[in-house]
C-alpha positions in Angstrom: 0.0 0.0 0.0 1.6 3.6 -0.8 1.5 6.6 0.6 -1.4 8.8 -0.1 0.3 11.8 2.4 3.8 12.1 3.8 4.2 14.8 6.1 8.0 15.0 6.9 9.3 17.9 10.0 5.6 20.1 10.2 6.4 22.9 12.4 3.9 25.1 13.7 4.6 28.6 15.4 1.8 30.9 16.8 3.6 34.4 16.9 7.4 34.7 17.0 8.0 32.5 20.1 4.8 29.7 20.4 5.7 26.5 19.0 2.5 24.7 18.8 4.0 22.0 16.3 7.9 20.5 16.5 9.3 18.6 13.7 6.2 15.9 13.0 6.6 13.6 10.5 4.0 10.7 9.4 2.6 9.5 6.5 -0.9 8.1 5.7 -1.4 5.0 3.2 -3.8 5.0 0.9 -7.5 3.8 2.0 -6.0 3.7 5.6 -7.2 5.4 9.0 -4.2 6.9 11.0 -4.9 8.7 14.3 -3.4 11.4 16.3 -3.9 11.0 19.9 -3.0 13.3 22.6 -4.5 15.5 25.3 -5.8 19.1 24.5 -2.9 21.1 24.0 -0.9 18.3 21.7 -0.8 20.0 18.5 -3.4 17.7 16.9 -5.3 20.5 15.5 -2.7 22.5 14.3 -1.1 19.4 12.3 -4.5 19.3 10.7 -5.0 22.5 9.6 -1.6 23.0 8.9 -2.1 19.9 6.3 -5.3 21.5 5.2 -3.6 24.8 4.4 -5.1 27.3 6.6 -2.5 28.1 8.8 1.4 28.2 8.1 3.8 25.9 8.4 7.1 24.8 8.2 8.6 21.5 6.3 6.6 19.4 3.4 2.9 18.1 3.1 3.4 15.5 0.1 -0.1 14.5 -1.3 -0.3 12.0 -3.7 3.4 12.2 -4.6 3.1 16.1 -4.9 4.6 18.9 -2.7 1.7 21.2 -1.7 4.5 23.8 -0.7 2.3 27.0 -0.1 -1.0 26.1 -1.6 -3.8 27.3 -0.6 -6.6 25.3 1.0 -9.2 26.2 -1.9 -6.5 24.1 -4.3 -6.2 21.8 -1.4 -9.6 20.9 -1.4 -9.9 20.5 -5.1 -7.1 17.9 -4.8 -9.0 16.4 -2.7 -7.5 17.6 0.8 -11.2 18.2 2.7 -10.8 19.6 7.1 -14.0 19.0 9.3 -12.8 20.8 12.3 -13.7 20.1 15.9 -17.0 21.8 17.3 -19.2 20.5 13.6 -19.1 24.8 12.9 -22.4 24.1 10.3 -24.8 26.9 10.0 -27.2 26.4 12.3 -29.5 28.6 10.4 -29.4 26.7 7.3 -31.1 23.6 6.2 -29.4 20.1 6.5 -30.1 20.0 2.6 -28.3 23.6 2.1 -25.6 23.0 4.6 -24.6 19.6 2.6 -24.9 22.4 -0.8 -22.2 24.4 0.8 -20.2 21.4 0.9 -20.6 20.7 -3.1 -20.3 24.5 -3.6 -17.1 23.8 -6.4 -19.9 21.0 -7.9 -22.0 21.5 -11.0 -25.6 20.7 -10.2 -26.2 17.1 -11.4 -22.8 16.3 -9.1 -23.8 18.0 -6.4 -27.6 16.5 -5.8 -25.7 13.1 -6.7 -23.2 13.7 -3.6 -26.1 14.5 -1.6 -28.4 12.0 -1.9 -25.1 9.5 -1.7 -24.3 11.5 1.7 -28.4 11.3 3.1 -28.1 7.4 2.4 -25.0 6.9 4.4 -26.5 9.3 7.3 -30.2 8.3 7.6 -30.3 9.7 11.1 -30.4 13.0 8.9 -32.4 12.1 5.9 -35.5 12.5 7.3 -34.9 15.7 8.6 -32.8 17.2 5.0 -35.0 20.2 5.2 -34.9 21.3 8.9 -32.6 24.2 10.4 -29.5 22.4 11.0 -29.4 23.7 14.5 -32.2 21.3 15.7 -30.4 18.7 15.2 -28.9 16.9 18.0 -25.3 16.9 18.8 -24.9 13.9 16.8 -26.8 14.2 14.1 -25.2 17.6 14.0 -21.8 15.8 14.0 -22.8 13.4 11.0 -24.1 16.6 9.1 -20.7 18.1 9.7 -19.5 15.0 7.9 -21.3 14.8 5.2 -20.9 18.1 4.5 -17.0 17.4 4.2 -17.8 14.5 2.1 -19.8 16.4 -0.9 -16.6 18.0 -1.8 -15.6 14.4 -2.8 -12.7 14.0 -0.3 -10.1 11.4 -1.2 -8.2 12.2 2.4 -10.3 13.5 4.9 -9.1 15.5 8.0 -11.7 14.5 11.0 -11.4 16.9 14.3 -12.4 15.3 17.5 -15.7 13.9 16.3 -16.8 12.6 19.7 -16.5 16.4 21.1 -18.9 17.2 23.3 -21.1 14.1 22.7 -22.8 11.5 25.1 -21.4 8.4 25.0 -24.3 6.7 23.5 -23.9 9.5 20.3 -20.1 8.9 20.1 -20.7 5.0 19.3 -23.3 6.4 16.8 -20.9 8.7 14.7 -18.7 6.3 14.6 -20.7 3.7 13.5 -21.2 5.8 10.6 -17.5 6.0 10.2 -17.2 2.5 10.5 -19.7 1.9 7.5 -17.6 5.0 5.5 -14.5 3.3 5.9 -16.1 -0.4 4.7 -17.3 1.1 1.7 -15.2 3.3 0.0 -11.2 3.7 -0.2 -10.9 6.8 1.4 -8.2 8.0 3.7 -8.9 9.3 7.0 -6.7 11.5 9.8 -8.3 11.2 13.2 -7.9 13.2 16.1 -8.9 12.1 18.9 -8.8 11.8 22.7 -10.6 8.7 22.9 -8.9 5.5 22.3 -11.2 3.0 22.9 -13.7 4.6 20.0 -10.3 5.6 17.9 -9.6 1.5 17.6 -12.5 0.4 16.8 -11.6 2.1 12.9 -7.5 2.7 12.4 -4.8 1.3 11.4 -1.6 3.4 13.0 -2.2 5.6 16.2 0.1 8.3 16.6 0.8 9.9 20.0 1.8 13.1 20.3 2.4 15.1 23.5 3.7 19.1 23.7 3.7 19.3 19.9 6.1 16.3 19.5 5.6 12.7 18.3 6.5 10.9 21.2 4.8 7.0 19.9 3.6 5.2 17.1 1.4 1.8 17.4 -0.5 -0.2 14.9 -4.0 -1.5 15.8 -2.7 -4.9 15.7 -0.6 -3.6 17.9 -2.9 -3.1 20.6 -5.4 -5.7 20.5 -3.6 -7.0 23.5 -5.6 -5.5 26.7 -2.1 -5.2 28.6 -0.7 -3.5 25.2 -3.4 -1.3 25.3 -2.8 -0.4 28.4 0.8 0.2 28.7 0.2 2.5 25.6 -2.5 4.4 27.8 -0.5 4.6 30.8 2.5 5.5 28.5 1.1 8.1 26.1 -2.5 8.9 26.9 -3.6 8.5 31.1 -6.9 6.5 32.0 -8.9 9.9 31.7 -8.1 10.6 28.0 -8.3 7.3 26.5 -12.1 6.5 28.3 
């Protein structure tokens, strides 16, 4: 399997002095899930929207054997680079319909309804309610909206921030269910951040673990199907809080 995305020495600096990011390097197979792990704070968001363009960065974002260099994230996303950042940020005052329009918005019109009736299939929670103000939606379906939303741009790597943010327990298992069914069906490539490794294994291949900006562990899934793997890698990286 090759390399869909190499990221090789990202560094991130907020002002002159903040280093948010030091000197990350991973890469992401194609049709693979790789998660970053790490408590708030890790420079997990920043590595994704560093990759997704929309903040500066230092060292090279290689996608699909090209440098991106300075690119900007409207090319980026026509390349098929799509962000769904943490907190869902739809438009609450918008229908689920328009808010999964926004999404297409580079689409002609047959494309677009296409990606939107393939999007309201995967997401039934949603279907039924395609022409309600997004913002009464629950935090779930919200989270799924935000999802779909990301896939009408017809992602080939999608960046996914903290999806369980925010959500009950019984919601989390629900999103991810959907992610589950995304990742069975089509080839594409996923980053996850997260802060929950329990949900996290249930869908990756490679967890990264990063801690004060840094890389500071690397484990496959395989990995850590051994409950005193697991474990060690909490304990290690994570701390029983983060990876409940």
């Amino acid at each position: 399997m090759t390399d869909l995305l190499t990221v090789s020495g990202l560094s991130v600096f907020y002002g002159a002095r903040a280093q948010a990011v030091e000197e990350v390097s991973f890469a992401v197979p194609r049709g693979s899930v790789v998660a970053l792990l790490g408590a708030n704070g890790a420079g997990k968001t920043s590595i994704m929207k560093a990759v997704a363009g929309l903040i500066p960065a230092q060292g090279a974002v290689v996608f699909d054997g090209a440098d991106l260099g300075a690119l900007p994230t409207r090319e980026r996303v026509r390349r098929g680079i799509v962000y769904v950042p943490e907190g869902r940020e739809i438009v609450g005052q918008m229908s689920v319909r328009e808010n999964l329009t926004l999404g297409g918005y580079h689409l002609g019109g047959r494309e677009r309804r296409a990606r939107a009736g393939m999007v309201l299939d995967l997401f039934p929670e949603i279907a039924s309610k395609a022409d309600r103000d997004a913002w009464r939606l629950s935090g779930g379906e919200q989270q799924m909206l935000a999802i779909g939303r990301g896939l009408m741009a017809g992602p080939r790597l999608l960046l996914l921030d903290e999806p369980s943010l925010g959500l009950a327990p019984m919601l989390v298992r629900r999103v991810f269910d959907r992610l589950g069914a995304i990742r069975a069906e089509t080839d594409l490539a996923i980053v996850l951040v997260e802060q929950n490794l329990a949900m996290t294994m249930r869908i990756c291949d490679e967890l990264h673990f990063l801690r004060g900006g840094r890389l500071v562990g690397h484990r496959t899934a395989a990995d850590l199907r051994d409950t005193t793997a697991r474990q060690e890698a909490i304990d290690a990286y994570l701390g029983a809080a983060t990876a409940a």
